[in-house]
Backbone bond lengths (Angstrom), bond angles and torsions (degrees), N, CA, C in turn:
res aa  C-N    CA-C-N  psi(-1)  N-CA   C-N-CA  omega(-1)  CA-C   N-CA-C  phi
1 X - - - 1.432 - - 1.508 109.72 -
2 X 1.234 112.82 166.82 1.498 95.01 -158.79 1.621 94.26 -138.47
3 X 1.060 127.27 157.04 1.693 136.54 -169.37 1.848 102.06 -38.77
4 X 1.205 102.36 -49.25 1.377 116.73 -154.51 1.577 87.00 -63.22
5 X 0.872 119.05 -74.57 1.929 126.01 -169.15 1.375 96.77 -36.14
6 X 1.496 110.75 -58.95 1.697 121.10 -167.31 1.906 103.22 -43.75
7 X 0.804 83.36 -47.21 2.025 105.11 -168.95 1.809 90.73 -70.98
8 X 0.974 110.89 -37.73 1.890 103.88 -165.51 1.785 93.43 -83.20
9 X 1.301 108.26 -62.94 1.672 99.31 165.84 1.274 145.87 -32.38
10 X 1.358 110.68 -37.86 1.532 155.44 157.29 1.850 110.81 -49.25
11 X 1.254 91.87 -57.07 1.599 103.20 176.27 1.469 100.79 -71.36
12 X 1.261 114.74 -56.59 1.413 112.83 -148.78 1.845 105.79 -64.03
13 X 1.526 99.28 -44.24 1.562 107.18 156.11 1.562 133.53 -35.98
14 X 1.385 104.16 -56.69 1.281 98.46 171.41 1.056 128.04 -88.13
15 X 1.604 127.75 -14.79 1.585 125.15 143.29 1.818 110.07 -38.86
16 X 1.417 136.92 -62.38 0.770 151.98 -117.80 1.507 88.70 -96.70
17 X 1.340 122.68 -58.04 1.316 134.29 177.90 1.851 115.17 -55.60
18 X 1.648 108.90 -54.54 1.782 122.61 144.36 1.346 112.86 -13.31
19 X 1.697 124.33 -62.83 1.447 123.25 -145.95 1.618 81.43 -99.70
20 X 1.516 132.28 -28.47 1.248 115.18 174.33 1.488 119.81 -57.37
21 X 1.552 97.25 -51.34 1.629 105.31 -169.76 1.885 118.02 -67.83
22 X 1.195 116.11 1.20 1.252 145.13 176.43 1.385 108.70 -89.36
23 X 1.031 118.23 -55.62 1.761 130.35 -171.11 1.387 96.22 -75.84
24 X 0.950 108.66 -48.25 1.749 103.85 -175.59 1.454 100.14 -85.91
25 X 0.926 137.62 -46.47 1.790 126.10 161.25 2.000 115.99 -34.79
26 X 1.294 83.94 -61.36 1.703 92.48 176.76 1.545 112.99 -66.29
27 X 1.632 129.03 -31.17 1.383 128.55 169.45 1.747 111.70 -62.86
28 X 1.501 114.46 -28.70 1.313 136.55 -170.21 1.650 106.76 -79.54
29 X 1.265 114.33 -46.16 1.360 113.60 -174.54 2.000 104.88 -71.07
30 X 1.584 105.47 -49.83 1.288 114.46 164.91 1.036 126.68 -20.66
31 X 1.529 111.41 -62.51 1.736 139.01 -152.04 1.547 76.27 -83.46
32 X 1.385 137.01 -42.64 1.867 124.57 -169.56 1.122 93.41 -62.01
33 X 1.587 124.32 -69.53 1.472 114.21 -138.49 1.577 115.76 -80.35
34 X 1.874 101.79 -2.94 1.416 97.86 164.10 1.708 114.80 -85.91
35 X 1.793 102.52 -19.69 1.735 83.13 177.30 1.264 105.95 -85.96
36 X 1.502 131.42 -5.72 1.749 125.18 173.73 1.699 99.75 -62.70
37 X 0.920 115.60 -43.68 1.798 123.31 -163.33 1.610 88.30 -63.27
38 X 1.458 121.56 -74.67 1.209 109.66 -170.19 1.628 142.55 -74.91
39 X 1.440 80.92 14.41 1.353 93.95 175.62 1.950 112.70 -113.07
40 X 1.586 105.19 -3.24 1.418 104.61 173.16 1.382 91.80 -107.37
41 X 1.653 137.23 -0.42 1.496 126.93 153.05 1.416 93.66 -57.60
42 X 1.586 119.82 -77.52 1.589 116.61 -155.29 1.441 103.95 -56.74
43 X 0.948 143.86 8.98 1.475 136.24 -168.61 1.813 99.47 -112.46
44 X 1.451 93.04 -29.33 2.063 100.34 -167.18 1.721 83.84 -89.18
45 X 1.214 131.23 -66.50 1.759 126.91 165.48 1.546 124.20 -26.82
46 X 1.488 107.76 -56.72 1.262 110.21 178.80 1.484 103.50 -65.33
47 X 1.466 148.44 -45.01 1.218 134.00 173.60 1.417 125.78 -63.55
48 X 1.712 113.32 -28.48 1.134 116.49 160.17 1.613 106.11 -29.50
49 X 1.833 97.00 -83.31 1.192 98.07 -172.00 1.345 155.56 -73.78
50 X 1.320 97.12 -12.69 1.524 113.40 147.69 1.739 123.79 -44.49
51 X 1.428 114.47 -59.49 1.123 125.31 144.71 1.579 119.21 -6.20
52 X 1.430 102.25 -88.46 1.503 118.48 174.20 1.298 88.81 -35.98
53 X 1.161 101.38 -84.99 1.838 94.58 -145.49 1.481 123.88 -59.78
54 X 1.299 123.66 14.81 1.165 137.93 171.87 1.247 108.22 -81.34
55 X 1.757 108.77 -52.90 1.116 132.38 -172.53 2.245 107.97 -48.06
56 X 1.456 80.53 -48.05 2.114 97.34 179.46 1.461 83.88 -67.30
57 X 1.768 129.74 -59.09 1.138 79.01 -161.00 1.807 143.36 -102.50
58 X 1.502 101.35 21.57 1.196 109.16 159.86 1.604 128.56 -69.54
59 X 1.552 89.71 -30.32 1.892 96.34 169.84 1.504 98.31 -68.33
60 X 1.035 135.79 -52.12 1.380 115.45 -153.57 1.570 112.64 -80.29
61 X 1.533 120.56 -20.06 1.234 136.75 155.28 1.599 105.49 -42.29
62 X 1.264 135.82 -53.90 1.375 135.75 -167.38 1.534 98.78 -101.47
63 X 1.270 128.22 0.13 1.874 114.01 170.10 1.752 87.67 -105.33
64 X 0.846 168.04 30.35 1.470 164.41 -136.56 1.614 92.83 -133.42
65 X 1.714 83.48 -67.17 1.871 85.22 -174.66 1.740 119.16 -49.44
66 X 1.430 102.20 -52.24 1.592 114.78 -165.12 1.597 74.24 -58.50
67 X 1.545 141.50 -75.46 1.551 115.30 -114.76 2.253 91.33 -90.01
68 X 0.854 136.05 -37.01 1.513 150.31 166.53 1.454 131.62 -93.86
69 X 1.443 96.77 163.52 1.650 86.59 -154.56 2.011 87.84 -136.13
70 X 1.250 113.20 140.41 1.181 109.11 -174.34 1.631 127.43 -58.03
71 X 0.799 131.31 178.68 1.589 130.87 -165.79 2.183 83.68 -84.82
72 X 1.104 99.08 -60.31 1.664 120.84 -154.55 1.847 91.53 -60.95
73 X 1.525 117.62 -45.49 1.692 117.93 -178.66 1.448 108.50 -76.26
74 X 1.481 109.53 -30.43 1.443 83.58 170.43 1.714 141.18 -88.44
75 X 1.696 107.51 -10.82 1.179 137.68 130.51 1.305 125.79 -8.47
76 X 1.668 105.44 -63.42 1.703 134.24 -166.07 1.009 70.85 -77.21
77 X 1.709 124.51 -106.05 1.832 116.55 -169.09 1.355 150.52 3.89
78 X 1.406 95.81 -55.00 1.484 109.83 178.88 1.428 122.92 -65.19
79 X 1.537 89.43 -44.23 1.753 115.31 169.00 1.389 112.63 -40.96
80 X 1.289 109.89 -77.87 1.283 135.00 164.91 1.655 120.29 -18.27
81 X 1.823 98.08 -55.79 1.659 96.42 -173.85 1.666 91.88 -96.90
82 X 1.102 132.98 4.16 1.716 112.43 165.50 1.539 114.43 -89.51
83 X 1.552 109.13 -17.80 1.641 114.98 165.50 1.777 103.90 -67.15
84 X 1.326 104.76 -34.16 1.786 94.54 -156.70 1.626 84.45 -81.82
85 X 1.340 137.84 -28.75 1.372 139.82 173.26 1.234 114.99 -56.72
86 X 1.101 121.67 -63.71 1.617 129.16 158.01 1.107 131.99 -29.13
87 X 1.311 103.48 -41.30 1.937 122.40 -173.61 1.883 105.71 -70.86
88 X 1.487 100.54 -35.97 1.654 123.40 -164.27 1.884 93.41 -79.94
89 X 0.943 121.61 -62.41 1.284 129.84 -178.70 1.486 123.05 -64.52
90 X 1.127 99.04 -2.68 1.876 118.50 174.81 1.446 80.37 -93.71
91 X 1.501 125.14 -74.05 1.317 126.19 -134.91 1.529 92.99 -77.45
92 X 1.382 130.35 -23.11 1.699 122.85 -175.01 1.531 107.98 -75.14
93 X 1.689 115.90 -41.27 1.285 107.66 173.73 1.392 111.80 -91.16
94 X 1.288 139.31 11.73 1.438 106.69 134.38 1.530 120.77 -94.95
95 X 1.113 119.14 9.53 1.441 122.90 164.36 1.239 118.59 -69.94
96 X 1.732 117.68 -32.82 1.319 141.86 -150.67 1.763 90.66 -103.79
97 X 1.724 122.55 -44.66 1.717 107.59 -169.60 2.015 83.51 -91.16
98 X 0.894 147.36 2.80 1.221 127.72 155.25 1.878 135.59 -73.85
99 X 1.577 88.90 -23.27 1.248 112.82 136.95 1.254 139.82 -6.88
100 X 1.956 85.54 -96.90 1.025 104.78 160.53 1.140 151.68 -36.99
101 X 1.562 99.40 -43.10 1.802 112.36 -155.88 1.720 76.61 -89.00
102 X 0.905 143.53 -42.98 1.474 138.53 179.33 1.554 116.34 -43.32
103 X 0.971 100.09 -54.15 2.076 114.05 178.97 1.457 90.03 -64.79
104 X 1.195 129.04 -56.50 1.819 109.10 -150.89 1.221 107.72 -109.82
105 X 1.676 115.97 11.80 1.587 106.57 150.62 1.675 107.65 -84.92
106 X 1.277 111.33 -25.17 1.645 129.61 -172.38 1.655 106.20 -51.42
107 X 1.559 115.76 -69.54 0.835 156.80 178.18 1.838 104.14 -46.47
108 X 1.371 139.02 -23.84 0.912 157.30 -123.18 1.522 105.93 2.14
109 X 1.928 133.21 -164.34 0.887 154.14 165.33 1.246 117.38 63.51
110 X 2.112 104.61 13.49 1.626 112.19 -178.10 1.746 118.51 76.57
111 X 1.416 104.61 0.77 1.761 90.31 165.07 1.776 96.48 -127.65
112 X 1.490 74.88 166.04 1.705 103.82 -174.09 1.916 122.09 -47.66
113 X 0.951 127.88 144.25 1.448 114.18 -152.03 1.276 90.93 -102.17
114 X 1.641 147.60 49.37 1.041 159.09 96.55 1.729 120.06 -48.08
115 X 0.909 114.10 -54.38 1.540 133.55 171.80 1.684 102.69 -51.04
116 X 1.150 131.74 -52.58 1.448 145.53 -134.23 1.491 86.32 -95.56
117 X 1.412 138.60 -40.60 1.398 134.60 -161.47 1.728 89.93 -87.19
118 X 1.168 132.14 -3.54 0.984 111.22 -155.94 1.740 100.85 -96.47
């Protein structure tokens, strides 16, 4: 083989290897700027929806209260209206033996002045 071939082989090689390392450079830059694109979609989507769902969940933060009532307030409540129940049922039965002591001193001989007509 003789210099000249060696040198043309030589060339033709490193042309050959050139137009490779190019194609795959240029397939490489491609393959980026399509995953940059779809990755500032998922980024413009993902805020979409992040968004949204912030949006649900501040509504449901403010429908929570109106539709339920806490374990601990309704607790407080109950408390609350079995004292004001309590308070009423103190005050009816001594309303109710004052009553009493009224009718069956009335009545004389200690019974009720229903009894006494009889």
């Amino acid at each position: 083989m003789s210099a000249e071939a060696i040198a043309t082989f030589a060339m033709s090689f490193v042309t050959l290897v050139g137009l490779n390392l190019g194609a795959i450079r240029w397939l490489l830059t491609r393959y980026e700027a399509e995953l940059s694109m779809r990755l500032d979609a998922m980024k413009h989507e993902g805020t979409e929806f992040s968004h949204e769902l912030e949006r649900e969940l501040l509504q449901l933060k403010a429908q929570l209260p109106v539709d339920y009532v806490r374990r601990e307030d309704w607790i407080r409540f109950s408390n609350t209206l079995e004292a004001k129940l309590d308070a009423m049922r103190a005050e009816v039965r001594a309303e109710i033996a004052e009553l009493r002591e009224r009718l069956y001193h009335r009545g004389g001989r200690g019974l009720p002045a229903e009894e006494t007509a009889l």
